[in-house]
N, C-alpha and C positions, 0 to 999 in steps of 0.2 A: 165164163171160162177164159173168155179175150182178155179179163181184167186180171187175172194171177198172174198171166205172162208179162203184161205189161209192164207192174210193177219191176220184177228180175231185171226186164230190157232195161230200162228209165235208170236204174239203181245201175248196171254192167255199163252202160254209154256214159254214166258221168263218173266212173271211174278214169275214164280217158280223158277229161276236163280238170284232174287234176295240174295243179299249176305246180311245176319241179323247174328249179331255176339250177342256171350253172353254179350260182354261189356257191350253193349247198355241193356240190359234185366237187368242184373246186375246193372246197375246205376241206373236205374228207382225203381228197387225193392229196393236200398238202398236209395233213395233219398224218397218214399213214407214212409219205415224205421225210416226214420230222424222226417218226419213230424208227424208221430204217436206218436212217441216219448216225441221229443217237445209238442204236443199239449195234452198230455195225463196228466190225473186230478194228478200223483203222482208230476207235475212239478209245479203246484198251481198257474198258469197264468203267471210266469216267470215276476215277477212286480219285476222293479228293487230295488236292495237291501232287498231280498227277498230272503229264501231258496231255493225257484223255480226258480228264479233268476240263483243263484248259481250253483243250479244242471244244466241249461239251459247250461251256460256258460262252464264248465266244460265237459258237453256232445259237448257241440261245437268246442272246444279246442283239444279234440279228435280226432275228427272226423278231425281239419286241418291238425293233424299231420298225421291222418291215410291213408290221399289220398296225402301227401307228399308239403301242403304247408310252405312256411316259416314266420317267423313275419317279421315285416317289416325291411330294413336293419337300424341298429343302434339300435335297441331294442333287447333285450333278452329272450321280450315274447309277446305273442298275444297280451296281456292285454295294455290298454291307460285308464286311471283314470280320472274320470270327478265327478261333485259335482251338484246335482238339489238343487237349495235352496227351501225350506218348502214355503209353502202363508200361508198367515195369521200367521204368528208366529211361523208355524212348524219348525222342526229341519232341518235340511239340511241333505239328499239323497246320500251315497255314490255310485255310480255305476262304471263300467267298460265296454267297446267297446273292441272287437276284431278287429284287425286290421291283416289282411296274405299280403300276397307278392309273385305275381308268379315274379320271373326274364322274361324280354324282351330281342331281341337282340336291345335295343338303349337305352339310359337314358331316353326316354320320359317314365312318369307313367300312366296312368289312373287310374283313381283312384273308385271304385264302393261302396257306402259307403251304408249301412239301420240304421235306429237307429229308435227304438220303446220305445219309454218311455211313462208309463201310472202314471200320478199321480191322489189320489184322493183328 
């Protein structure tokens, strides 16, 4: 009968033995950070070519450099410039994509791409 208990006990105490480092706490708290951030009214829906826009981009831009990403090789910066054309007659959309770069040890790339564009 000593020996059913024991196992429960042995398995309940090294639960406590689990190893949680700050990193992990710390990434979460800054990545939660990021999302406030971005989603908060002073960024005014981050619609491209858009002040909120800008601030969006610029707080992202930070942030690659701050956790030590690079831009892609052959660029000199995050930034890749693209054009929405207007419907119906509108003018045409200037925006800008972030593009980082972790190095591999092979040449192969993957490539992980988002792009959110809202037109009205």
């Amino acid at each position: 009968m000593k020996r059913i208990f024991l196992i429960p006990l042995a398995l309940l105490m090294s639960c406590g033995s689990v190893k949680t480092t700050s990193t992990t706490q710390t990434t979460s708290e800054q990545l939660l950070k990021d999302v406030e951030t971005l989603s908060s009214d002073a960024y005014e829906g981050r619609k491209t070519g858009t002040k909120g826009g800008e601030m969006a981009r610029t707080y992202l831009t930070g942030r690659l450099k701050e956790i030590g990403l690079k831009p892609y090789p052959g660029k000199t910066s995050y930034e890749q410039s693209f054009e929405i054309k207007g419907r119906n007659g509108a003018a045409a959309i200037q925006g800008k994509n972030l593009i980082a770069y972790i190095p591999g040890k092979t040449e192969n790339v993957i490539v992980i791409l988002h792009i959110t564009t809202t037109l009205v």
